[in-house]
Backbone as XML, in Angstrom:
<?xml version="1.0"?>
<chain id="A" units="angstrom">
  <residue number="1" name="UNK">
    <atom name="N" x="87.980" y="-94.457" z="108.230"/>
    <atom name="CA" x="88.607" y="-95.748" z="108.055"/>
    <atom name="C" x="87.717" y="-96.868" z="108.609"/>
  </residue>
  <residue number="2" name="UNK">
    <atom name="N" x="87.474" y="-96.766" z="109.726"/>
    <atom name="CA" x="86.396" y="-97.703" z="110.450"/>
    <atom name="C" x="84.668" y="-97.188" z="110.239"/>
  </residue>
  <residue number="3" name="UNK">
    <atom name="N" x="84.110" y="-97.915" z="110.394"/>
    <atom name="CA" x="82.412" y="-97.900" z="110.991"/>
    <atom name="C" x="82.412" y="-97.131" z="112.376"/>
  </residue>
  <residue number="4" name="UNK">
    <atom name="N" x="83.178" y="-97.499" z="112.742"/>
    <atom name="CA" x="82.894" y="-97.177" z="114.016"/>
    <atom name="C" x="83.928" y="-96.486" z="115.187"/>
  </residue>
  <residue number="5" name="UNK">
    <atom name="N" x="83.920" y="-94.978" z="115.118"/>
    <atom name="CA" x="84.934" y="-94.678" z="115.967"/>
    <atom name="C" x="85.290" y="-94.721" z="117.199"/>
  </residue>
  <residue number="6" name="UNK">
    <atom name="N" x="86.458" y="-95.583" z="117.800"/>
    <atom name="CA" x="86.409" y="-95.807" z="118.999"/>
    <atom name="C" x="85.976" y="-94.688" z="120.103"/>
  </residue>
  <residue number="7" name="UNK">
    <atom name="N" x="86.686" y="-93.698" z="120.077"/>
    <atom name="CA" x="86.281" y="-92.350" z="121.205"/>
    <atom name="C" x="85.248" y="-92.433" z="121.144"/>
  </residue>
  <residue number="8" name="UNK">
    <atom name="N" x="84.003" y="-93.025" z="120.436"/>
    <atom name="CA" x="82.170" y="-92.781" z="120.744"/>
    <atom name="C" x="82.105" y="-93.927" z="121.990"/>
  </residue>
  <residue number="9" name="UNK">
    <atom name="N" x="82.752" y="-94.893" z="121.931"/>
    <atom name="CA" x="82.461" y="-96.271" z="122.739"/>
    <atom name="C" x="82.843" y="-96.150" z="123.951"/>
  </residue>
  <residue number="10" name="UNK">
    <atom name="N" x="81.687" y="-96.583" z="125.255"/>
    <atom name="CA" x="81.621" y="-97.247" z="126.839"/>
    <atom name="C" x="83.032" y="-98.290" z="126.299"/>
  </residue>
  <residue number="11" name="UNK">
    <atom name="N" x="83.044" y="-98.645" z="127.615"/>
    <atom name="CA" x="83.837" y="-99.997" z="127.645"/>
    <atom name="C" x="83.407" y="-101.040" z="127.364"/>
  </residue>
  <residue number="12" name="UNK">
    <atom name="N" x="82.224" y="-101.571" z="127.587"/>
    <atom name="CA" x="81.745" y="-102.478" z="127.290"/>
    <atom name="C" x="81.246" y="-102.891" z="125.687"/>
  </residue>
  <residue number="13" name="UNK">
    <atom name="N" x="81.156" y="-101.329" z="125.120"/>
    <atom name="CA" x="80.860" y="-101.163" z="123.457"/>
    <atom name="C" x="81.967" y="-101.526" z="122.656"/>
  </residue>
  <residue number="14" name="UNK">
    <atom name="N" x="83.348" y="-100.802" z="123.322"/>
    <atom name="CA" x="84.935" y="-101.354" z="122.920"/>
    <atom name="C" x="85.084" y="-102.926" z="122.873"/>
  </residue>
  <residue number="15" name="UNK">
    <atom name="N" x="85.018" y="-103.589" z="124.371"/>
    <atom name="CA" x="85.167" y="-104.793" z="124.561"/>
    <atom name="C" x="84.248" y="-105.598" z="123.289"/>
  </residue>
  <residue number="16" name="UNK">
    <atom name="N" x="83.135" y="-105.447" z="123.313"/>
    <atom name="CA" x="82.236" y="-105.772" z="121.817"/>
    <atom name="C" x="82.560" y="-106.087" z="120.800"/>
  </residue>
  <residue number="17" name="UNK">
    <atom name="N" x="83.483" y="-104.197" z="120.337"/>
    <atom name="CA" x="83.844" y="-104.062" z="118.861"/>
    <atom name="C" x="85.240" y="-105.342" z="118.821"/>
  </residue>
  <residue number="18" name="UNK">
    <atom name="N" x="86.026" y="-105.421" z="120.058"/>
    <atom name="CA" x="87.239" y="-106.254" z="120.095"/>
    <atom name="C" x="87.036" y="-107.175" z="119.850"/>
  </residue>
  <residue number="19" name="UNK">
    <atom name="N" x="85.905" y="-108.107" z="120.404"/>
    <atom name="CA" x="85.493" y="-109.656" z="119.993"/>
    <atom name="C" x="85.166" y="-109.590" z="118.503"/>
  </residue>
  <residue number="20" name="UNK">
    <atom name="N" x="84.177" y="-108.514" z="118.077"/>
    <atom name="CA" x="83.856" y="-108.510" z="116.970"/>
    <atom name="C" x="85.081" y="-108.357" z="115.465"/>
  </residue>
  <residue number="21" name="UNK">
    <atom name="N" x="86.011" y="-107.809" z="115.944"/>
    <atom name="CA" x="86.760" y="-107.553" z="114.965"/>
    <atom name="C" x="87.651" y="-108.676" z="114.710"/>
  </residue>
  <residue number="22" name="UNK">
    <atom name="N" x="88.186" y="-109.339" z="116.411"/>
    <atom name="CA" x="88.893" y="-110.352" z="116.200"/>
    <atom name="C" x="88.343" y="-111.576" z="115.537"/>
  </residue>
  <residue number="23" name="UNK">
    <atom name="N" x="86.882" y="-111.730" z="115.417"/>
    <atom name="CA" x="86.128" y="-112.618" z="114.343"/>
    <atom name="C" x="86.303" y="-112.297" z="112.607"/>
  </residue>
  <residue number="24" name="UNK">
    <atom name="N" x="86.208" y="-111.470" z="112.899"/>
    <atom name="CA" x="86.214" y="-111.171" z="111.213"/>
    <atom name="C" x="88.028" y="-111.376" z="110.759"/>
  </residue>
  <residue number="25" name="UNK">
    <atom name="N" x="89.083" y="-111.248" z="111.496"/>
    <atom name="CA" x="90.122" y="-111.170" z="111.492"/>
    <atom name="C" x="90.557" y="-112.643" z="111.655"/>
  </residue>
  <residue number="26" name="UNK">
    <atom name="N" x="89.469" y="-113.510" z="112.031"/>
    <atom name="CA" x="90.241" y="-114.960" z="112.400"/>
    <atom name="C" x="89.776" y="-115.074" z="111.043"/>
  </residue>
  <residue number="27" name="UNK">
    <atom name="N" x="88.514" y="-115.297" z="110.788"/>
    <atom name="CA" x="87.434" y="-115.841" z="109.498"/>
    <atom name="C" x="88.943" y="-114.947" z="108.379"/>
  </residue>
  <residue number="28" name="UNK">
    <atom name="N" x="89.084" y="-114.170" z="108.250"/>
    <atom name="CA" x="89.711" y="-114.002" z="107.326"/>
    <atom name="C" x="91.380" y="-114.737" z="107.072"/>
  </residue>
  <residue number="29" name="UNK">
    <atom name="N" x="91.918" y="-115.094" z="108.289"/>
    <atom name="CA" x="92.903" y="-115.654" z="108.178"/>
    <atom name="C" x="92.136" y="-116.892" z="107.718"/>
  </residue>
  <residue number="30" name="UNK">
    <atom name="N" x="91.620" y="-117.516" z="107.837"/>
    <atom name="CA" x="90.940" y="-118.884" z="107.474"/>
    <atom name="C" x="90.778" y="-118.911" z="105.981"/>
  </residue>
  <residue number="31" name="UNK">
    <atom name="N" x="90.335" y="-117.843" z="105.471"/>
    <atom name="CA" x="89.898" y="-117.605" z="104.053"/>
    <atom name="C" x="91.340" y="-117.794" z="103.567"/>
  </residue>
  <residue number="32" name="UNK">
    <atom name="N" x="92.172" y="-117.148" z="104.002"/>
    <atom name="CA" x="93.661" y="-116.808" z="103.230"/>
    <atom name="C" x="94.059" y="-118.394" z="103.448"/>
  </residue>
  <residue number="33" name="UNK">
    <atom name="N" x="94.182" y="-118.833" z="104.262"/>
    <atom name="CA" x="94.336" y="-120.673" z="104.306"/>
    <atom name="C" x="94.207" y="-121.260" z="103.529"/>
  </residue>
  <residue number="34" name="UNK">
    <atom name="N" x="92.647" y="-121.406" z="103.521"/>
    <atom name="CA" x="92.062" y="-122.208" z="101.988"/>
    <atom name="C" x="92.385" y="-121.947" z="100.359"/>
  </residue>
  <residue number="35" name="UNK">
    <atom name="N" x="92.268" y="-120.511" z="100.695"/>
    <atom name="CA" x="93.365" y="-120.251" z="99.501"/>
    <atom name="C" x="94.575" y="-120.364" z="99.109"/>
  </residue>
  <residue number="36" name="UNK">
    <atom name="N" x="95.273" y="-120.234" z="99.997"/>
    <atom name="CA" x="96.655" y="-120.993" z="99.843"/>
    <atom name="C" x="96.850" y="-122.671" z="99.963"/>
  </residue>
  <residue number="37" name="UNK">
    <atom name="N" x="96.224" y="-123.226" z="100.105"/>
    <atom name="CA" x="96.080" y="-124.778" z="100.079"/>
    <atom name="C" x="95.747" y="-124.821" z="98.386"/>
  </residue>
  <residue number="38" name="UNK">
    <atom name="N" x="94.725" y="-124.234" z="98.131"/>
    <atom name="CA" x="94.127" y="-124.343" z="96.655"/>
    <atom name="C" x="95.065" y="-123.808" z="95.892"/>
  </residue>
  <residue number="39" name="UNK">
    <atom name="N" x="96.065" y="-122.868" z="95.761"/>
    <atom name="CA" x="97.184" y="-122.251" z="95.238"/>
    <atom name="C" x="98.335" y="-123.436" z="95.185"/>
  </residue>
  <residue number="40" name="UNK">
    <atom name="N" x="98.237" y="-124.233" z="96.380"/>
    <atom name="CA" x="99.422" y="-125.584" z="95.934"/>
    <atom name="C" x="98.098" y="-126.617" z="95.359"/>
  </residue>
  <residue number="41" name="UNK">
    <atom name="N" x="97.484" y="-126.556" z="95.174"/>
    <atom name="CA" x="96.499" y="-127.598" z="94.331"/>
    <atom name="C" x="96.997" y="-127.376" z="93.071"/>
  </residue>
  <residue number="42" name="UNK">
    <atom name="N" x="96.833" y="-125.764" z="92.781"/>
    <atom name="CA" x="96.921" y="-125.494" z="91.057"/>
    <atom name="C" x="98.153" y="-125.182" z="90.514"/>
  </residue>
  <residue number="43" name="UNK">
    <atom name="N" x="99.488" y="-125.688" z="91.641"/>
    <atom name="CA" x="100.891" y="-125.475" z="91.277"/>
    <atom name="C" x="101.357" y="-127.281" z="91.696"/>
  </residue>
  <residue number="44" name="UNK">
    <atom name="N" x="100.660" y="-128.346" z="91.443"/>
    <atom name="CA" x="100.966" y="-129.347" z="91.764"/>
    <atom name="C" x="101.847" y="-130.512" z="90.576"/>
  </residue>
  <residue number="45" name="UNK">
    <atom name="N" x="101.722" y="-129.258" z="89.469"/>
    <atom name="CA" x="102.644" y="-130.376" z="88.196"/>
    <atom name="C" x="103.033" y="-128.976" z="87.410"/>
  </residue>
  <residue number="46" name="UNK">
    <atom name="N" x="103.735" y="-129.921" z="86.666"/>
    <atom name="CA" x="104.582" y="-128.750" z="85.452"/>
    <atom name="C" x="104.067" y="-128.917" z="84.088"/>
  </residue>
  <residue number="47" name="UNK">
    <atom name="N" x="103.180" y="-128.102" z="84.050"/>
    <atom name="CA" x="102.904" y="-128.729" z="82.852"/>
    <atom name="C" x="103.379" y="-128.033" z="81.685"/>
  </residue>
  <residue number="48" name="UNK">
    <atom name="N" x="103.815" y="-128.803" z="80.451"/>
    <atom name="CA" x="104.575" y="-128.427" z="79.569"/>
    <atom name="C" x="105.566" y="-128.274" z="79.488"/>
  </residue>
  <residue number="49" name="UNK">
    <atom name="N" x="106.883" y="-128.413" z="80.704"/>
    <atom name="CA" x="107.927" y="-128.245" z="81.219"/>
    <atom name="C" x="108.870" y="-129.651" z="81.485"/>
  </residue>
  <residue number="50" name="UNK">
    <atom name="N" x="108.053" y="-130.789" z="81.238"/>
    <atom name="CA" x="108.838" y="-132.272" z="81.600"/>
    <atom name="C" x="109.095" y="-132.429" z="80.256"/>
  </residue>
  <residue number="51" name="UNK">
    <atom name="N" x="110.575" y="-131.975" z="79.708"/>
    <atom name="CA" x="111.267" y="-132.305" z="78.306"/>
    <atom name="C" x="111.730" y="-133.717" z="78.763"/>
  </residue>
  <residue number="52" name="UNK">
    <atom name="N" x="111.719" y="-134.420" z="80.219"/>
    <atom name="CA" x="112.964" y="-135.485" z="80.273"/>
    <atom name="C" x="114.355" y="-135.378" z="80.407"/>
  </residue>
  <residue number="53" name="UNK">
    <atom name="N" x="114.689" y="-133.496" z="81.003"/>
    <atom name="CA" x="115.811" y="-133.645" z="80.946"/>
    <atom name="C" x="115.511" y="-132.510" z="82.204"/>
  </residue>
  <residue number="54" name="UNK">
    <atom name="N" x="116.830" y="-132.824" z="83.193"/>
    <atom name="CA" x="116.592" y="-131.796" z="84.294"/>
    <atom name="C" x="117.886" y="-131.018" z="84.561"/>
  </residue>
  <residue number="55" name="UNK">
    <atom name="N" x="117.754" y="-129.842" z="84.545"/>
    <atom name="CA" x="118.712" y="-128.948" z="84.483"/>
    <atom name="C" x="119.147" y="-127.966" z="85.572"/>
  </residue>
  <residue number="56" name="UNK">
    <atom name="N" x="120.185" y="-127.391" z="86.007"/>
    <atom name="CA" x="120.171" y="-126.642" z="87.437"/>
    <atom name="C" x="119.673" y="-125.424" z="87.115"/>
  </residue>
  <residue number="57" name="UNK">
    <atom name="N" x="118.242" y="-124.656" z="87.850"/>
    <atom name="CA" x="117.878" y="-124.440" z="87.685"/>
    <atom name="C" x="116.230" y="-123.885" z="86.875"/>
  </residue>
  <residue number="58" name="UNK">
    <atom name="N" x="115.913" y="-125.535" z="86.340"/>
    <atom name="CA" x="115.203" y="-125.937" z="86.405"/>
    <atom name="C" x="113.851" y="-125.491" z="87.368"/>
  </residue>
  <residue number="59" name="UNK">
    <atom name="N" x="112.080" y="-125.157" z="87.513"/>
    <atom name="CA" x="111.002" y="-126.008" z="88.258"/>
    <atom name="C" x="111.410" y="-126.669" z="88.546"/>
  </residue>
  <residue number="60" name="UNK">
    <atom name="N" x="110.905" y="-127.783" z="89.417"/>
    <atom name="CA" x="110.787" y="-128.918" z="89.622"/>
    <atom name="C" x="109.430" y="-128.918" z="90.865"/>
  </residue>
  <residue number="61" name="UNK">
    <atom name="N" x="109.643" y="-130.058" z="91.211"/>
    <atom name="CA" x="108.275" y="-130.397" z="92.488"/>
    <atom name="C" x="108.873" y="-130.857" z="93.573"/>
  </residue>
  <residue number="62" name="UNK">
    <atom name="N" x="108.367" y="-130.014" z="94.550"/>
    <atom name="CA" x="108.966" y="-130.886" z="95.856"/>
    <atom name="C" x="107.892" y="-130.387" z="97.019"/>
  </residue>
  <residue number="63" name="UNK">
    <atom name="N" x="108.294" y="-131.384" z="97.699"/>
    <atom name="CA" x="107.169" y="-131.750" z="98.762"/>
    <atom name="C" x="107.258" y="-130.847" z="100.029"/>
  </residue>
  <residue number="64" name="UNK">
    <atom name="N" x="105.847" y="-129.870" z="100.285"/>
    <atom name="CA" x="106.927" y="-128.762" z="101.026"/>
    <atom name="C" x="106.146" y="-129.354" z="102.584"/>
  </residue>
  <residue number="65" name="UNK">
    <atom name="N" x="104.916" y="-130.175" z="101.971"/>
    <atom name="CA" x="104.321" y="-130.214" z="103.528"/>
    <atom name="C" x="105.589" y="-131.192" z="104.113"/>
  </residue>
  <residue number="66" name="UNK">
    <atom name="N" x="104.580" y="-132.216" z="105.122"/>
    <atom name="CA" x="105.022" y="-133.783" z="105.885"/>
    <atom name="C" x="104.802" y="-134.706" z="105.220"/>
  </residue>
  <residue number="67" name="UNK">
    <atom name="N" x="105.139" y="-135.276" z="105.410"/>
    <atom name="CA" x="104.831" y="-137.364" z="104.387"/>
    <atom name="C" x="103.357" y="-137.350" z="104.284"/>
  </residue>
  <residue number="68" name="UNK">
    <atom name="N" x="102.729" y="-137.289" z="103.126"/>
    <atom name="CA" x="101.795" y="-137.651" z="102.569"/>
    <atom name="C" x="100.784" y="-136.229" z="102.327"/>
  </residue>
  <residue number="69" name="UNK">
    <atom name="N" x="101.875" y="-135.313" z="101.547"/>
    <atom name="CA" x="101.049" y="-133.841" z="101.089"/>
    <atom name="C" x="102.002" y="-134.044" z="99.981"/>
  </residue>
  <residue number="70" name="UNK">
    <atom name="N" x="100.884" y="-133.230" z="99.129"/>
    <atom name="CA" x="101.261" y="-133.250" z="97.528"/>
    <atom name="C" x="102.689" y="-132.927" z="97.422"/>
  </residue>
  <residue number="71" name="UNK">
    <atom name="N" x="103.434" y="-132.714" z="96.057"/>
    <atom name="CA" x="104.544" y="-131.579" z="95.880"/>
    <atom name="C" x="103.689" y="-130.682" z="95.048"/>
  </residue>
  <residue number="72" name="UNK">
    <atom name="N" x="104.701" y="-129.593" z="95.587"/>
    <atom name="CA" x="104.170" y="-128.222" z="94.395"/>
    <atom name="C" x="105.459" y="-127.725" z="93.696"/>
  </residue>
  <residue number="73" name="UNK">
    <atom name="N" x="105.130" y="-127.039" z="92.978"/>
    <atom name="CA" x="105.908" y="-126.357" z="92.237"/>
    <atom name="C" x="106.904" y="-125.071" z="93.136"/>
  </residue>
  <residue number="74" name="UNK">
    <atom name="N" x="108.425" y="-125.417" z="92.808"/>
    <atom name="CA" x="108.817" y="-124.965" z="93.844"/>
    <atom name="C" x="108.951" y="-123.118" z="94.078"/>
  </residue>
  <residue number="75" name="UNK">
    <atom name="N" x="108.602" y="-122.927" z="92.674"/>
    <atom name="CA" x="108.617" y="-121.309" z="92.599"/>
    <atom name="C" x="107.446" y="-120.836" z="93.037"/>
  </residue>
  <residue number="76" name="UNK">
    <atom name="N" x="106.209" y="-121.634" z="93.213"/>
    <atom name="CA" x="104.923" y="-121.175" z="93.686"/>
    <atom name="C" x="105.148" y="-120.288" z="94.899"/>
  </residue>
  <residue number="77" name="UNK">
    <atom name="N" x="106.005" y="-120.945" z="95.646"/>
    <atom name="CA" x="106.203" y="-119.520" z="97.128"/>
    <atom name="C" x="106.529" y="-118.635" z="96.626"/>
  </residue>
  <residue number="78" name="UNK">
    <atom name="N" x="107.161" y="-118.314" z="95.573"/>
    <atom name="CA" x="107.722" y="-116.542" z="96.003"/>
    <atom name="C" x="106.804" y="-115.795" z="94.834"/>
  </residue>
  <residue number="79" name="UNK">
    <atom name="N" x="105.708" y="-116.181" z="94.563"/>
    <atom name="CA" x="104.692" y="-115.589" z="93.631"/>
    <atom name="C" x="103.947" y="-115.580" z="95.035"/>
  </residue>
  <residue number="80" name="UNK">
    <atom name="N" x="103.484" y="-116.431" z="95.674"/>
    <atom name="CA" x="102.907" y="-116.252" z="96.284"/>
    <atom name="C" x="103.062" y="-115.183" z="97.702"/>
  </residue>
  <residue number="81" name="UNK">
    <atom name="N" x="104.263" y="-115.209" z="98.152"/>
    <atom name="CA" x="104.765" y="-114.238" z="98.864"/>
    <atom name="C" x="104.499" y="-112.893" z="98.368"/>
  </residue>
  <residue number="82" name="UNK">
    <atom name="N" x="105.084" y="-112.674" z="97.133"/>
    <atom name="CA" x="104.949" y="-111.376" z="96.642"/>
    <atom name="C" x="103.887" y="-110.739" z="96.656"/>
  </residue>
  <residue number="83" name="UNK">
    <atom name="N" x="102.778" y="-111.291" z="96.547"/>
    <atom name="CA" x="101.005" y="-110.941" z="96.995"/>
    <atom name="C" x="101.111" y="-110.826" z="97.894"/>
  </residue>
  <residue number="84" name="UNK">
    <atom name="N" x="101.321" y="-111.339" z="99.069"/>
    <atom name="CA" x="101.055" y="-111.652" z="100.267"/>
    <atom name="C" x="102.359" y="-110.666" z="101.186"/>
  </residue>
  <residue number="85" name="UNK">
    <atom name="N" x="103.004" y="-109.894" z="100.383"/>
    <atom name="CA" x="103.971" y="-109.315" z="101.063"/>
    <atom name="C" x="104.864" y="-109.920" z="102.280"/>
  </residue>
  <residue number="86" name="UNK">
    <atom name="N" x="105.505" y="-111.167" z="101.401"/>
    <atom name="CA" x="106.328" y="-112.081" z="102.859"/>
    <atom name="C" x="107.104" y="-112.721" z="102.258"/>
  </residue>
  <residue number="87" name="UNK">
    <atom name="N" x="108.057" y="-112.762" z="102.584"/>
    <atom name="CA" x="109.147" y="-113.748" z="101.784"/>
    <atom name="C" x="108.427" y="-114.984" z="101.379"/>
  </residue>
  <residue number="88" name="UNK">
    <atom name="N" x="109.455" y="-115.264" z="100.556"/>
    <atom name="CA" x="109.413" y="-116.325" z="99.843"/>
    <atom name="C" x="109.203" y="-117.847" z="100.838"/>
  </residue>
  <residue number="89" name="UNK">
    <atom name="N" x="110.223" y="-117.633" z="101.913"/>
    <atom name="CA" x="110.270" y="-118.447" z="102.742"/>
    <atom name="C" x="108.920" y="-118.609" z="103.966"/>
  </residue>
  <residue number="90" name="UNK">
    <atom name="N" x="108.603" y="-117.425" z="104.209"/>
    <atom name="CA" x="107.195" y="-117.376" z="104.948"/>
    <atom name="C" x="106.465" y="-117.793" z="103.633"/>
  </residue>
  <residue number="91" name="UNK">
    <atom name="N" x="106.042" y="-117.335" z="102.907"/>
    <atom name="CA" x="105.397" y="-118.185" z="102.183"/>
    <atom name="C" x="105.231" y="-119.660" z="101.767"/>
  </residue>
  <residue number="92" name="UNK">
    <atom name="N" x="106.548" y="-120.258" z="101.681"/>
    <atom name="CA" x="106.685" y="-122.117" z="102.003"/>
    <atom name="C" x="106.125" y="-121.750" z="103.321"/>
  </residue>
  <residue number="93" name="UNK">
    <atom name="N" x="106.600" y="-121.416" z="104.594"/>
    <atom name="CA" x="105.619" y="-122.093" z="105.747"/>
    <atom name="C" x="104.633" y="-122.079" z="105.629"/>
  </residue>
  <residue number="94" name="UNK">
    <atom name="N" x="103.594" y="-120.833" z="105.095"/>
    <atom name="CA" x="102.106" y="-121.190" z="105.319"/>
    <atom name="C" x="101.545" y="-121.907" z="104.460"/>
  </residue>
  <residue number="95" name="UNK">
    <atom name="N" x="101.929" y="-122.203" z="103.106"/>
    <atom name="CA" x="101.550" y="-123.560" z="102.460"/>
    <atom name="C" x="101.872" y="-124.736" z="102.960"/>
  </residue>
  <residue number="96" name="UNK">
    <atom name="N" x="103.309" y="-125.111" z="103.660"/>
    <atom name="CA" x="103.302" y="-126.057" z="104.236"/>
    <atom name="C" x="102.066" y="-126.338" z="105.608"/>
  </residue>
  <residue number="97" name="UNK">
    <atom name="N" x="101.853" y="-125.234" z="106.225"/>
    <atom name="CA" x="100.933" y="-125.703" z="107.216"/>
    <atom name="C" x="99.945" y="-125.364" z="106.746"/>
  </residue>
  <residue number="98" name="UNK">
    <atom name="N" x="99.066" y="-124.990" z="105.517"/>
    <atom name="CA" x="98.411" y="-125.493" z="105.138"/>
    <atom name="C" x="98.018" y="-127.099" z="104.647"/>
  </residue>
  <residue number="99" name="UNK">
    <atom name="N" x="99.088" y="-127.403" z="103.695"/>
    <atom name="CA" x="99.270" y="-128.907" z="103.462"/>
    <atom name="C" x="98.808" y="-129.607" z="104.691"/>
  </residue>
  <residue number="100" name="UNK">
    <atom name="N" x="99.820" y="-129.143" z="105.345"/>
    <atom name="CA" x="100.419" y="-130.138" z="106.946"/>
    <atom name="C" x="98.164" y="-130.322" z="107.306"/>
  </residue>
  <residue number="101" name="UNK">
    <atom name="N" x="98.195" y="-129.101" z="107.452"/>
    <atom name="CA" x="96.379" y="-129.029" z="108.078"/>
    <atom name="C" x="95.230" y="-130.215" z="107.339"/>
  </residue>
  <residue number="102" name="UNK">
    <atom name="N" x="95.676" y="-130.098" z="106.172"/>
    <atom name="CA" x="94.492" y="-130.373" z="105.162"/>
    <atom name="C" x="95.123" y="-132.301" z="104.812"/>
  </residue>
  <residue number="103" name="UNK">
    <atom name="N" x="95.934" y="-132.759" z="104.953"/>
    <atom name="CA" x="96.542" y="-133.796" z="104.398"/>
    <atom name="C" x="97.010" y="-134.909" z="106.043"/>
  </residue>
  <residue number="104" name="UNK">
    <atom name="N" x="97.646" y="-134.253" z="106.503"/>
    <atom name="CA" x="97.666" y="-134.611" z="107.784"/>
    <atom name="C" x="96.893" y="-134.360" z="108.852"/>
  </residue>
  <residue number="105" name="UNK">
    <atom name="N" x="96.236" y="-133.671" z="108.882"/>
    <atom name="CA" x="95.019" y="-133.310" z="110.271"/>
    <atom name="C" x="94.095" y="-132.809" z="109.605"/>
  </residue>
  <residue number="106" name="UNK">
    <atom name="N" x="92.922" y="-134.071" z="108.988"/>
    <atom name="CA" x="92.235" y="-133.431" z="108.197"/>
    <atom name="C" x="90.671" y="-133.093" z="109.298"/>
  </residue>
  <residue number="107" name="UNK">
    <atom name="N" x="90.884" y="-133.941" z="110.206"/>
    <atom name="CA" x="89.448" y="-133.632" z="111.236"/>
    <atom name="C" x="90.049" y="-132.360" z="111.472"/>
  </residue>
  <residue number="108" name="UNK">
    <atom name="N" x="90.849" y="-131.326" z="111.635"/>
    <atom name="CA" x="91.271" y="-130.323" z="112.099"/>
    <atom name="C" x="90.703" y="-129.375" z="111.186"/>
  </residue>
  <residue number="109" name="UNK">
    <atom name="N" x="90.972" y="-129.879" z="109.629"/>
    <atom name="CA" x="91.140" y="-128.948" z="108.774"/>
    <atom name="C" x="89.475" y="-128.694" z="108.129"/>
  </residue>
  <residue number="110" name="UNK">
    <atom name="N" x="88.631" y="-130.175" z="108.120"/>
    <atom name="CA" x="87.388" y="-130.109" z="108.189"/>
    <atom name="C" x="86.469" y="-129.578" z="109.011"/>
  </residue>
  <residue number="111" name="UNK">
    <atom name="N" x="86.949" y="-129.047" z="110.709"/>
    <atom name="CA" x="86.133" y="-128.503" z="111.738"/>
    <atom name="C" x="86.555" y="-126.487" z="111.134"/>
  </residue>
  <residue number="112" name="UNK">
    <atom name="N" x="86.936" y="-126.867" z="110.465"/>
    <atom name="CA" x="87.109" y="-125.211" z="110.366"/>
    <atom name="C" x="87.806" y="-124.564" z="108.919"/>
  </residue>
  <residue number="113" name="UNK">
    <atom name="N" x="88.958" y="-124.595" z="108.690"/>
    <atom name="CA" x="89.648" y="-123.962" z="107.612"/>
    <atom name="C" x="89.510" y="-124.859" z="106.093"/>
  </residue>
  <residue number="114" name="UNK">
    <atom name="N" x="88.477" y="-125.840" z="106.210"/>
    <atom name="CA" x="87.918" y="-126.435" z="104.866"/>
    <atom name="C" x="86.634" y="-125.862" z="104.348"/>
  </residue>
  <residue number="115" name="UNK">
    <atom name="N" x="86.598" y="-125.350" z="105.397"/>
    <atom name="CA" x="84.500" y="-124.187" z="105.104"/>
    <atom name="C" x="84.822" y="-123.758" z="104.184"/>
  </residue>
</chain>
């Protein structure tokens, strides 16, 4: 499963592999970020779907970050969950704090999870 089996490793080789893994494990949460920011980029309108008439049950768009992040499409979370094995509702949060990152704290979102 691993490169590298722990029972071969000193302590200090462990302590190593720990920093090392928890890097690749941040960098990858970061990756999943940007991608989910870009996932409400490409769910940001309806297209082909505005007849002019709105119905219950209906798409629609709504704004999942804070004041001044796009709307997305509101079914985009639970497609996206379903990949991501997480509700529907964990899924609105991490697009919202994606949004929230990239729209509202963008020096935040530029020192790191915009790479």
């Amino acid at each position: 499963m691993f490169e590298i089996d722990p029972a071969d490793l000193d302590p200090d080789a462990v302590l190593r592999d720990v920093v090392e893994a928890r890097a690749v494990a941040e960098s990858a949460e970061v990756r999943i970020l940007c991608d989910v920011a870009r996932w409400a980029d490409l769910h940001s309108r309806l297209d082909g779907t505005d007849c002019g008439v709105s119905l219950p049950g209906m798409e629609r768009l709504v704004r999942l970050g804070g004041e001044g992040t796009p709307q997305v499409a509101e079914f985009a979370c639970a497609e996206l969950g379903a990949v991501l094995a997480m509700s529907p509702y964990a899924a609105r949060a991490l697009i919202e704090d994606a949004l929230d990152l990239r729209h509202r704290l963008p020096r935040l979102w530029g020192s790191g999870a915009g790479r």
